[in-house]
The first five atom37 places (N, CA, C, CB, O) and aatype in JSON, in Angstrom:
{
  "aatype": [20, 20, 20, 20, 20, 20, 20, 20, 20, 20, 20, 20, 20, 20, 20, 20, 20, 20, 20, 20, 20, 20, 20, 20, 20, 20, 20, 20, 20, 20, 20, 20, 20, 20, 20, 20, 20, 20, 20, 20, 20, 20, 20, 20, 20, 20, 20, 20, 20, 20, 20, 20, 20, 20, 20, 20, 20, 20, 20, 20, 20, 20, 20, 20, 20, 20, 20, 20, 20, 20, 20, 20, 20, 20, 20, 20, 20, 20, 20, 20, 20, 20, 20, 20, 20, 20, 20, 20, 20, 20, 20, 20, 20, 20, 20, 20, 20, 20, 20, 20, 20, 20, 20, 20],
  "atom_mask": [
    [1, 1, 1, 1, 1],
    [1, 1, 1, 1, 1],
    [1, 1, 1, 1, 1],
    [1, 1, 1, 1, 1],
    [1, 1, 1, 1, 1],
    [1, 1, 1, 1, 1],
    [1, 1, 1, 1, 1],
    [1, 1, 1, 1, 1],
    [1, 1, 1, 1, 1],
    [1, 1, 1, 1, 1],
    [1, 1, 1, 1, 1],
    [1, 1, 1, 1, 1],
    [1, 1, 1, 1, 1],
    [1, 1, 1, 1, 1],
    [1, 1, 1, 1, 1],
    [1, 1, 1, 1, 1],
    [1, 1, 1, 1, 1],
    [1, 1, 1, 1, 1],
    [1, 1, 1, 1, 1],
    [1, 1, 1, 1, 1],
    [1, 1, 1, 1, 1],
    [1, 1, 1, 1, 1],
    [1, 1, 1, 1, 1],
    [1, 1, 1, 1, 1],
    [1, 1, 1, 1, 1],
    [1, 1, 1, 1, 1],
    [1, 1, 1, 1, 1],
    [1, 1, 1, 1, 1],
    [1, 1, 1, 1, 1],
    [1, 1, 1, 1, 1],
    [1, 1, 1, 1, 1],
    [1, 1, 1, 1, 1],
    [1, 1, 1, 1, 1],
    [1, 1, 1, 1, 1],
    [1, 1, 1, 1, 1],
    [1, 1, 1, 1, 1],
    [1, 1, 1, 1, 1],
    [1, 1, 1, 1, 1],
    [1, 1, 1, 1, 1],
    [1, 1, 1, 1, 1],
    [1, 1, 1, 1, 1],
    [1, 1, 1, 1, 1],
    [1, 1, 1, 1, 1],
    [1, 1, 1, 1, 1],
    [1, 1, 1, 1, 1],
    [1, 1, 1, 1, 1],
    [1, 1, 1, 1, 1],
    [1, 1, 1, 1, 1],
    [1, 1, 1, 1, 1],
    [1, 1, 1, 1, 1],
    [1, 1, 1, 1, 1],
    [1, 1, 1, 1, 1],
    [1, 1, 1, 1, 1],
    [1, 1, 1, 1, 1],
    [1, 1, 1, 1, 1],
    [1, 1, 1, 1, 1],
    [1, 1, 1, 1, 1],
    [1, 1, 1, 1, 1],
    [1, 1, 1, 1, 1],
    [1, 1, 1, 1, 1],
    [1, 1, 1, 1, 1],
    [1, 1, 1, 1, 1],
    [1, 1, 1, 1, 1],
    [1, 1, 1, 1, 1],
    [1, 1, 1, 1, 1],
    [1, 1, 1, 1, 1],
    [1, 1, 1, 1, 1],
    [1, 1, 1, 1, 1],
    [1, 1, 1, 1, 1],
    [1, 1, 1, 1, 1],
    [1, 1, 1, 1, 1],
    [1, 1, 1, 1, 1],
    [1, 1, 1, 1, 1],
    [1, 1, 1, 1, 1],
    [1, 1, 1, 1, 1],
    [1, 1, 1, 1, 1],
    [1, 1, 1, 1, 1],
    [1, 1, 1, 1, 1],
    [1, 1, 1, 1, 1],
    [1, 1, 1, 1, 1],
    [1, 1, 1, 1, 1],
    [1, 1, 1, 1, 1],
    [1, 1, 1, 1, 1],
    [1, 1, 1, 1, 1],
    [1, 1, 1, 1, 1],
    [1, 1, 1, 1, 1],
    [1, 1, 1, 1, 1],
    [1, 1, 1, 1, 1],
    [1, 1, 1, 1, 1],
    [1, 1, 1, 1, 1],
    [1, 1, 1, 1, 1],
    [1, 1, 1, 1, 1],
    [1, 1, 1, 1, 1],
    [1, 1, 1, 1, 1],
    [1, 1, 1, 1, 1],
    [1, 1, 1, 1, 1],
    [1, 1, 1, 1, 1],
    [1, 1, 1, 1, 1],
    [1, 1, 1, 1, 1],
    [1, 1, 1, 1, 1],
    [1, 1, 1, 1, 1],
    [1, 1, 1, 1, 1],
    [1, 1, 1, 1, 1],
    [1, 1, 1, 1, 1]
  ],
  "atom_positions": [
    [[120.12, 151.32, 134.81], [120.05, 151.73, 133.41], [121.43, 152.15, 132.88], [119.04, 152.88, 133.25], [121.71, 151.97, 131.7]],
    [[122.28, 152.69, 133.74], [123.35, 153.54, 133.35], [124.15, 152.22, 133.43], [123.79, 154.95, 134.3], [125.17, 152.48, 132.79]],
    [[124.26, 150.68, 133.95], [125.06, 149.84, 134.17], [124.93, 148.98, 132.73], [124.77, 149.16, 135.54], [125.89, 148.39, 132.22]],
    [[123.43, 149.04, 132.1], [123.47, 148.35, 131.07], [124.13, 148.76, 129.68], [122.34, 148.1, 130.97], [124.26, 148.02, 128.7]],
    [[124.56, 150.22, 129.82], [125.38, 150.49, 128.7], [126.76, 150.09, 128.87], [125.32, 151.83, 128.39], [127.42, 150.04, 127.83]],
    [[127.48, 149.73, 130.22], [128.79, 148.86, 130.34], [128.81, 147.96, 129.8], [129.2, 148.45, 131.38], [128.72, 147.09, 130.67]],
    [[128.89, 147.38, 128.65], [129.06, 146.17, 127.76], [129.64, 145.2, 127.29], [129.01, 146.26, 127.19], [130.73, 145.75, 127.48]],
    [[129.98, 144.09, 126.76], [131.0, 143.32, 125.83], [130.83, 144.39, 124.67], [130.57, 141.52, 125.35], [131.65, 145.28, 124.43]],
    [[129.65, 144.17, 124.01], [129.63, 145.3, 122.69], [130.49, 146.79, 122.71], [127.99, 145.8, 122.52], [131.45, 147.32, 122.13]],
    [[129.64, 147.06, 123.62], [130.59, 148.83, 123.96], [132.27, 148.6, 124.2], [129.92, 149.77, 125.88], [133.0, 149.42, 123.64]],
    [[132.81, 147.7, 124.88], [133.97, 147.16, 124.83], [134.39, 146.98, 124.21], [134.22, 146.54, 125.13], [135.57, 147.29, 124.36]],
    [[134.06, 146.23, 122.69], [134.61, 146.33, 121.94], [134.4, 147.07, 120.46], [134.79, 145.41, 122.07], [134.69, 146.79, 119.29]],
    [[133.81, 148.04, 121.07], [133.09, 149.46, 119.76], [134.62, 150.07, 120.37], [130.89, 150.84, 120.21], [135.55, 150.04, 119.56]],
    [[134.91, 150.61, 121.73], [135.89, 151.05, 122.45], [137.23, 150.52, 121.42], [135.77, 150.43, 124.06], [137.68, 151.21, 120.5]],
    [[137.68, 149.32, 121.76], [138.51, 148.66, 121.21], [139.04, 149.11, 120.21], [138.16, 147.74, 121.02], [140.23, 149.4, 120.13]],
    [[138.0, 149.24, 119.14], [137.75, 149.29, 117.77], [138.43, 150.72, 117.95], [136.09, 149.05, 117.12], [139.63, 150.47, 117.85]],
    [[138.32, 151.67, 118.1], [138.45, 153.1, 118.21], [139.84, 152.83, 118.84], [137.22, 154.02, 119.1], [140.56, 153.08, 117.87]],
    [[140.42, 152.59, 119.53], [141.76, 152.73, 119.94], [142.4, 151.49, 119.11], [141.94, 152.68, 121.66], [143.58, 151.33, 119.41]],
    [[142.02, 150.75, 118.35], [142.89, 150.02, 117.56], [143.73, 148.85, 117.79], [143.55, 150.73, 117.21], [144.08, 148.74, 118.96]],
    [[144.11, 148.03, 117.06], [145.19, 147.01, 117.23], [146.36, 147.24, 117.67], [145.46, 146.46, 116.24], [146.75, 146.36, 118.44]],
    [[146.96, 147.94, 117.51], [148.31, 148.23, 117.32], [148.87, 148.68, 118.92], [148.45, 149.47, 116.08], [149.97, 148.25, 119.25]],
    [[148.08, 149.6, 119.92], [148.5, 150.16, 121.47], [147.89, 148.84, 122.1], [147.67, 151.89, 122.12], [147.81, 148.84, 123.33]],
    [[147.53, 147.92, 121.55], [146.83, 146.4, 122.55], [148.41, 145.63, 121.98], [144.63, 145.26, 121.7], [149.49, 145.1, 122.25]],
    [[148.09, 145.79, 121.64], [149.66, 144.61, 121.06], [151.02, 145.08, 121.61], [150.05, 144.65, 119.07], [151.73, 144.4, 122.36]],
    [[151.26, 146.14, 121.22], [152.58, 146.89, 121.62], [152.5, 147.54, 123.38], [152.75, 148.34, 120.37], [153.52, 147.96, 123.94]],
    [[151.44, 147.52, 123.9], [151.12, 147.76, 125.58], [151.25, 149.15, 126.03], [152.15, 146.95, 126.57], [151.62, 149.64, 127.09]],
    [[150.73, 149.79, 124.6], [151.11, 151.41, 124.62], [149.5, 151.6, 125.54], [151.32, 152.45, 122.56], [149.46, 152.67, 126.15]],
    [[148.58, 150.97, 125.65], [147.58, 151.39, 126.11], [147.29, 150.31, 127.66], [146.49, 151.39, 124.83], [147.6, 149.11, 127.69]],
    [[146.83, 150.86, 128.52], [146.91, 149.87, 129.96], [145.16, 149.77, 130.08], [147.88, 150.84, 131.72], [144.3, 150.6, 129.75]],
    [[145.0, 148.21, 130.76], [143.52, 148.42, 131.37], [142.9, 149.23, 131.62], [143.27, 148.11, 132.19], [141.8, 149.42, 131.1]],
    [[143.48, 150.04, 132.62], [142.88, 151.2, 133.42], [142.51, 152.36, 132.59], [143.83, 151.7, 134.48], [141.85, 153.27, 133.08]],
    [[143.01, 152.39, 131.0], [142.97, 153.34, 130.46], [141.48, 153.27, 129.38], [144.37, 153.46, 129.9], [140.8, 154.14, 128.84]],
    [[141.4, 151.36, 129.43], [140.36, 151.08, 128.48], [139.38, 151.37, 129.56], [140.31, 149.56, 127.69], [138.35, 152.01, 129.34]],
    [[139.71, 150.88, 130.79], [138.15, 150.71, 132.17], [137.64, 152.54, 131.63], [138.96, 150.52, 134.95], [136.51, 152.84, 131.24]],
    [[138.84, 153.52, 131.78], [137.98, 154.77, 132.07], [137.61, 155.29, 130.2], [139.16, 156.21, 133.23], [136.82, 156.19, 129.91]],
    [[138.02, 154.85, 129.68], [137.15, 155.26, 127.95], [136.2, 154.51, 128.09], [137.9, 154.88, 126.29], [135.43, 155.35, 128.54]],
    [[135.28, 153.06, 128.05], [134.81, 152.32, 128.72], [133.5, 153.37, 129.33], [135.93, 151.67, 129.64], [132.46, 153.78, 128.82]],
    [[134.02, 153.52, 130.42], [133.21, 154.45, 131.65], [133.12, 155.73, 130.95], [134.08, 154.69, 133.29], [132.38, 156.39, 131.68]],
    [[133.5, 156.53, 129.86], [132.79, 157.89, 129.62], [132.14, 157.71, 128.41], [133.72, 159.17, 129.56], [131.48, 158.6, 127.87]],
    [[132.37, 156.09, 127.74], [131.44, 156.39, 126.34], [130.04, 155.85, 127.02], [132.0, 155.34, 124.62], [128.94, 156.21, 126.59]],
    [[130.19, 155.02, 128.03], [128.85, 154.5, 128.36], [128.05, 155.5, 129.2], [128.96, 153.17, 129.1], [126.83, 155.37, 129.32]],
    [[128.58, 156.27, 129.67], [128.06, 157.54, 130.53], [127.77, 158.18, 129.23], [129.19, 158.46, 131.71], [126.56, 158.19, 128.99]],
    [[128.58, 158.78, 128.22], [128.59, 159.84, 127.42], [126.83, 159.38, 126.96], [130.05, 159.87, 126.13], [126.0, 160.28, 126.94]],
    [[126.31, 157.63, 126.53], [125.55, 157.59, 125.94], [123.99, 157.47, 126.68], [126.01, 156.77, 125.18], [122.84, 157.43, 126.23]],
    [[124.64, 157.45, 128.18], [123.23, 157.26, 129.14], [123.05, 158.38, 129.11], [123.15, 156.67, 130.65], [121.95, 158.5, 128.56]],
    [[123.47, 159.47, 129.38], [123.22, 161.13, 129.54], [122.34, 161.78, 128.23], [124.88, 162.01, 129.58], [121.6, 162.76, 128.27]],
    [[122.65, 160.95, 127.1], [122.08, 161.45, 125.92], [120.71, 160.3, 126.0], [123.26, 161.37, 124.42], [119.74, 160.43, 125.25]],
    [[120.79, 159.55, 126.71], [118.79, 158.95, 126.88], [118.02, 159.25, 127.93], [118.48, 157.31, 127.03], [116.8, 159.18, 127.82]],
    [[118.71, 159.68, 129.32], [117.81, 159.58, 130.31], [117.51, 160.38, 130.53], [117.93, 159.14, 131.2], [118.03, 161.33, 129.94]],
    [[116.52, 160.64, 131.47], [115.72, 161.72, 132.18], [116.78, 162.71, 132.31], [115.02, 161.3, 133.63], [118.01, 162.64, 132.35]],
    [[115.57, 164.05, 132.41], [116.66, 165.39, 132.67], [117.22, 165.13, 134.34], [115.63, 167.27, 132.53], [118.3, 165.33, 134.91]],
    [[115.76, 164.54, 134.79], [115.55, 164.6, 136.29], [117.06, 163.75, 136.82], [113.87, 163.71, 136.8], [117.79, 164.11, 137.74]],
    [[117.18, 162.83, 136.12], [118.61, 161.94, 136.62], [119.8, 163.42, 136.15], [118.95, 159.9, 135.3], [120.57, 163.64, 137.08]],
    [[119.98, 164.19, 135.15], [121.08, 165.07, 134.89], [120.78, 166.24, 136.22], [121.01, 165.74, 133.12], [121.73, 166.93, 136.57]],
    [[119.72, 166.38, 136.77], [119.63, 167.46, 137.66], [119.71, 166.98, 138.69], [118.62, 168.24, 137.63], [119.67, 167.82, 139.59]],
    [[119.83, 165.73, 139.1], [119.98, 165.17, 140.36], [121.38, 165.47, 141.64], [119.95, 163.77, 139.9], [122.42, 165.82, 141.08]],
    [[121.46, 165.38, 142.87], [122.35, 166.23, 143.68], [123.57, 165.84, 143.53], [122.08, 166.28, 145.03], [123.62, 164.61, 143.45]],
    [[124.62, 166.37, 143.46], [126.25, 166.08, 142.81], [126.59, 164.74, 143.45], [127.62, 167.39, 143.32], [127.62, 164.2, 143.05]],
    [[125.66, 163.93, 144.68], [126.47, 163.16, 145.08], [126.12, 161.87, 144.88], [126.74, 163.42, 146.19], [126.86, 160.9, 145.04]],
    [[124.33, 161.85, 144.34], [124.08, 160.7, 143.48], [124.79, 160.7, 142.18], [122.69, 160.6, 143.22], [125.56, 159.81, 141.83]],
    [[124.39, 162.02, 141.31], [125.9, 161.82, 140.14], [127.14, 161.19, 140.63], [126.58, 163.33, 139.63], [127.63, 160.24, 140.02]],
    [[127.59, 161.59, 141.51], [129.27, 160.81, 141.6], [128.96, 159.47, 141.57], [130.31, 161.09, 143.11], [129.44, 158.73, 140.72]],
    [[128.12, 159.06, 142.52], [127.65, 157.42, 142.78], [127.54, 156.77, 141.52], [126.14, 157.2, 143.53], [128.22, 155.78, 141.23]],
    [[126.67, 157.31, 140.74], [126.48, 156.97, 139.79], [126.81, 156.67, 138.77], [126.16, 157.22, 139.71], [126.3, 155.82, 138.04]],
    [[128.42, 157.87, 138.43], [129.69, 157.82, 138.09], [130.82, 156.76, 138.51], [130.02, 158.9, 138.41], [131.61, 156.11, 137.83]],
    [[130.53, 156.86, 140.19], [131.39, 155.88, 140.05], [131.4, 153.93, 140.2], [132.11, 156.45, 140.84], [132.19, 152.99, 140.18]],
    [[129.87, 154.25, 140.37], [129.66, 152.81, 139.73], [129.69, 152.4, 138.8], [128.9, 152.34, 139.79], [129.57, 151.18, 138.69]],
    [[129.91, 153.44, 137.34], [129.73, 153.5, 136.64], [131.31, 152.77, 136.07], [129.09, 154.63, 136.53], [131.46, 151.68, 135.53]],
    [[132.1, 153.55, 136.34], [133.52, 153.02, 136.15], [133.85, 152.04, 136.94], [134.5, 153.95, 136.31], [134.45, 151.35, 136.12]],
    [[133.93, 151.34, 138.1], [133.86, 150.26, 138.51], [133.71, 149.24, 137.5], [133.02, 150.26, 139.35], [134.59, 148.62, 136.91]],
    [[131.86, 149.14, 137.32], [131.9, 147.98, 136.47], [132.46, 147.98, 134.83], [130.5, 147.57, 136.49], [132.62, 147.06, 134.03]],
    [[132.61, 148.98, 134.77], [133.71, 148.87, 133.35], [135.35, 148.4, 133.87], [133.88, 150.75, 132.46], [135.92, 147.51, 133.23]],
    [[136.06, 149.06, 135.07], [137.03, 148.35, 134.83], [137.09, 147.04, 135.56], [138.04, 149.08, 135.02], [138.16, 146.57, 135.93]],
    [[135.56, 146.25, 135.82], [135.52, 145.04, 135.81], [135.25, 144.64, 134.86], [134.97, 144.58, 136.5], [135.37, 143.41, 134.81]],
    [[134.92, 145.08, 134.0], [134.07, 144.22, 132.79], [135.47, 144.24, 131.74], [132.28, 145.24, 131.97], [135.65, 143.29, 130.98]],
    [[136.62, 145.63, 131.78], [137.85, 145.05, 131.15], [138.78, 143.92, 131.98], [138.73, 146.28, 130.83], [139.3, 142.98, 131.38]],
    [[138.91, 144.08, 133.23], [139.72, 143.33, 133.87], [138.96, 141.66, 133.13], [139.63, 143.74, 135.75], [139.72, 140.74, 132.82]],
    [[137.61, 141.55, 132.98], [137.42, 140.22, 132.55], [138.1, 139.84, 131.09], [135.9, 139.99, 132.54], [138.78, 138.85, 130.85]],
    [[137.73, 140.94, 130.15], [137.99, 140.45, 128.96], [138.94, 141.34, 127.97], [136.73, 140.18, 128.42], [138.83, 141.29, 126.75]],
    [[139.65, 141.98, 128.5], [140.81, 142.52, 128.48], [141.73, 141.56, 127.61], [141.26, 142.77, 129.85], [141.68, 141.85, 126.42]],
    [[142.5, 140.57, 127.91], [143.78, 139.62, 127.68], [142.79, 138.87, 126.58], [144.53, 138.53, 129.26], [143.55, 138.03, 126.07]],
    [[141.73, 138.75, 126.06], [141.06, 137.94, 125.46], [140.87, 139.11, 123.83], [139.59, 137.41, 126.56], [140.52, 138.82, 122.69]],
    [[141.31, 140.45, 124.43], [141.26, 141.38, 123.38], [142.44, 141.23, 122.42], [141.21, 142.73, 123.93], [142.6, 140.96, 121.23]],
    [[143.09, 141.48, 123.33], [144.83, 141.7, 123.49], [145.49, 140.27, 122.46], [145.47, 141.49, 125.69], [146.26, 140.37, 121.5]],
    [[144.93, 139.08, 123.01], [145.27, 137.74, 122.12], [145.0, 137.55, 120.99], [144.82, 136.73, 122.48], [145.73, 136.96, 120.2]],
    [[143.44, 138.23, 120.65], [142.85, 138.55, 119.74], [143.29, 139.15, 118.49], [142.2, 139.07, 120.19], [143.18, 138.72, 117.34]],
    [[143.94, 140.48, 119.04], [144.73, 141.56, 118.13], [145.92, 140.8, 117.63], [145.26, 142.98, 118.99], [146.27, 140.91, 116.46]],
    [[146.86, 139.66, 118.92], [147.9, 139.39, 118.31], [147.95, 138.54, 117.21], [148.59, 139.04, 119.06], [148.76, 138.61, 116.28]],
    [[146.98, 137.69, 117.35], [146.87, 137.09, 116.69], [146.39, 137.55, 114.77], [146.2, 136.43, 117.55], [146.65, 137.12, 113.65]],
    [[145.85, 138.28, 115.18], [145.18, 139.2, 114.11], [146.53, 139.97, 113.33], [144.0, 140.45, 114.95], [146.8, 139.99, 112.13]],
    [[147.26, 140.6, 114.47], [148.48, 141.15, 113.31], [149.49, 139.71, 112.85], [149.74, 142.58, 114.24], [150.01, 139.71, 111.73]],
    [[149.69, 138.52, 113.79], [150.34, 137.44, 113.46], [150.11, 137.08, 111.78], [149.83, 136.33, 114.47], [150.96, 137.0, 110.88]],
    [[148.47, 136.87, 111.72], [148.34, 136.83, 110.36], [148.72, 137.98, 108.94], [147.12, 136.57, 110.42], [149.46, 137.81, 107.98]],
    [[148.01, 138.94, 109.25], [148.64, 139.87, 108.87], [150.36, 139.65, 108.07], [148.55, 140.6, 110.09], [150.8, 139.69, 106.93]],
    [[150.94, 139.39, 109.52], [152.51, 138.95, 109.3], [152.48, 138.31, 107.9], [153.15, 137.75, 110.52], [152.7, 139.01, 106.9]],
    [[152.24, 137.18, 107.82], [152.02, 135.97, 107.38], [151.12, 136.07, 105.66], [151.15, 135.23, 108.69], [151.07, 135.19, 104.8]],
    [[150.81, 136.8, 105.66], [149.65, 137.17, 104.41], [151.29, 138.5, 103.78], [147.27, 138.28, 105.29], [151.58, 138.52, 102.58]],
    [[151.93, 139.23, 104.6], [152.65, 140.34, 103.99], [153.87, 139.28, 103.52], [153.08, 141.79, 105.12], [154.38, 139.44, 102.41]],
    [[154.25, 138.34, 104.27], [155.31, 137.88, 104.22], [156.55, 137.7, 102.84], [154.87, 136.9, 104.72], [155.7, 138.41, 102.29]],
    [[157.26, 137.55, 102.17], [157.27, 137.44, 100.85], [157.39, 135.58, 100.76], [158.63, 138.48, 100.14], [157.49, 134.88, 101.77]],
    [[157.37, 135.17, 99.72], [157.04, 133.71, 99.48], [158.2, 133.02, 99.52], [156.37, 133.4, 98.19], [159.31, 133.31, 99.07]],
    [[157.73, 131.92, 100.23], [159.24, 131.32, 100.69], [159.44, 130.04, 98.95], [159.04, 130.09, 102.93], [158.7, 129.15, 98.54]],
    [[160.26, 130.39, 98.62], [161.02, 129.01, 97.86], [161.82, 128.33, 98.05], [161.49, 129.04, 96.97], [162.97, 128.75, 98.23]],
    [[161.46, 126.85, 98.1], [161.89, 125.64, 98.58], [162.98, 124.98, 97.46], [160.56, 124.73, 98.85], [163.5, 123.89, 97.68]]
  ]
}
């Protein structure tokens, strides 16, 4: 349950919140999206599931935690550079729309 909130969607709700601009310029690293990633999807399983899963013994929590981040920073390691191309491309235009008008 806690694996199905690791997402493409949530990945890129994530995204969205840290912006174009630290994907482009490399102010922000994988590892940094894997663990935001891993606490919004935790942040949002904790707010649906059982109490019984929040009272459970510190060492299924960790497990649970840290499977938790695993498959997020697999799920960025997949589509990570596909973000990143995305954005550049996105400010490229940008560029291109600010540009002033060329006369020939």
């Amino acid at each position: 349950l806690l694996l199905n909130n690791v997402s493409d969607g949530r990945l890129s709700n994530v995204i969205s919140k840290v912006g174009r601009d630290p994907l482009v310029k490399g102010t922000i690293t994988k590892e940094e999206v894997g663990v935001m990633l891993a606490k919004d999807a935790l942040k949002d399983f904790l707010k649906e599931c059982d109490t019984a899963i929040i009272n459970t013994a510190m060492g299924l929590r960790k497990v649970l935690i840290t499977n938790c981040y695993k498959e997020s920073v697999k799920l960025v390691d997949q589509k990570f550079h596909e973000f990143v191309d995305e954005a550049r491309k996105q400010e490229e235009e940008i560029a291109k729309l600010n540009a002033p008008p060329t006369t020939s």
